[in-house]
N, C-alpha and C positions, 0 to 999 in steps of 0.2 A: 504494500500500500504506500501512498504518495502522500506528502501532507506539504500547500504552501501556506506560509505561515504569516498574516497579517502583525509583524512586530509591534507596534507600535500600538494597534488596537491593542491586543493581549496584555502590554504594558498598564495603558491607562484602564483594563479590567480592575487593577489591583489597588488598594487607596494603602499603597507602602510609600507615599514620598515620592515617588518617581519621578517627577515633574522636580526637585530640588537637584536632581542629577540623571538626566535622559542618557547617559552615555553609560555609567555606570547602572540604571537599572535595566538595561540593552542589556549587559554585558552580563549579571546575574542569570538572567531569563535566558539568554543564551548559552548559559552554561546548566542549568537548569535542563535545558532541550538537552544541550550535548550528555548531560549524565542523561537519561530516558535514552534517545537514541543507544546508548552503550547495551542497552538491554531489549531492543525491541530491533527488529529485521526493516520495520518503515524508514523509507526516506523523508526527509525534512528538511524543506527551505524557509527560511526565514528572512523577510523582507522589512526592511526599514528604511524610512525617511530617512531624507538626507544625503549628504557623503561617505563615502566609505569612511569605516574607524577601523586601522589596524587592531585596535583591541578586540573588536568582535570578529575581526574576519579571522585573526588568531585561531577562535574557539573551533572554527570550523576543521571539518576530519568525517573518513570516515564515511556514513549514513547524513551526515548533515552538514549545509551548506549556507553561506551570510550572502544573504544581496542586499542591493540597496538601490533606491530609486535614480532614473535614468537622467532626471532632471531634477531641479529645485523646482518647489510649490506644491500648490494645490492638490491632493489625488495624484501625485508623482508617484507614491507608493500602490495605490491600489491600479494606475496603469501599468504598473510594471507586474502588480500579482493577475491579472486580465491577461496581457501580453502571454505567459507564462503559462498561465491554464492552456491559451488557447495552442500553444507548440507544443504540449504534453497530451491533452487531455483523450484525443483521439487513440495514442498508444497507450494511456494508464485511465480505464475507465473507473479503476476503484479511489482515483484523487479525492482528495480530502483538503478543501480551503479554512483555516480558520480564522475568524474574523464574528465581529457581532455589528459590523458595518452594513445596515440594511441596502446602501446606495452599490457598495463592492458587490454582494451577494447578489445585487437583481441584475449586477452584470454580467454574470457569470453563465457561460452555454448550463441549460438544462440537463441534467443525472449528475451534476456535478455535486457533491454533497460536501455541506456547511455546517462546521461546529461552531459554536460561539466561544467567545473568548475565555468567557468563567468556567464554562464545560473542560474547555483543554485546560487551564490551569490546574482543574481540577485532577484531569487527568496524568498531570504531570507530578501533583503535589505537592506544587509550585506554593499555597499559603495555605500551609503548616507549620 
């Protein structure tokens, strides 16, 4: 199974402060993924706003992978998780978006299946 990972939604899921240091709770949740991935056979991209940060592209290995939006602004991140579904999703029908972005999700081709962001937290065990 496939999962692209709306970063920054997932992020602001969480009321830990994130917003006092976006780079550094990147880099948690990222590492967070990377231990999960260590134990599970899914692929995992994880997309963020912004520029690239060595720090998080570091985390990457393995099952899991740091993008980051193709541009500055607006929906930069969620045309780049679009982009990406749409060159995957034909070869990996079991892809998995996560995001609680109702505007990302109604973009997204149909069977493509949407977890929300508190859901995958959860599933990671990310706030514990």
């Amino acid at each position: 199974m496939q999962w692209i990972v709306d970063g920054n939604n997932v992020m602001g899921a969480g009321a830990d402060g994130w917003w006092n240091d976006p780079v550094g709770a990147a880099a948690r949740l990222t590492q967070v993924i990377a231990e999960w991935c260590r134990s599970h056979d899914d692929v995992v991209t994880i997309v963020f706003d912004g520029r690239p940060e060595q720090r998080l592209s570091e985390l990457a290995g393995g099952n899991l992978s740091v993008g980051f939006a193709r541009r500055p602004g607006r929906d930069a991140a969620d045309d780049r998780i679009v982009e990406m579904v749409e060159d995957v999703f034909s070869a990996e029908p079991a892809l998995h978006v996560v995001t609680s972005d109702k505007g990302l999700a109604a973009r997204l081709p149909p069977g493509v299946r949407v977890e929300g962001a508190g859901r995958f937290r959860a599933r990671l065990g990310f706030d514990r």
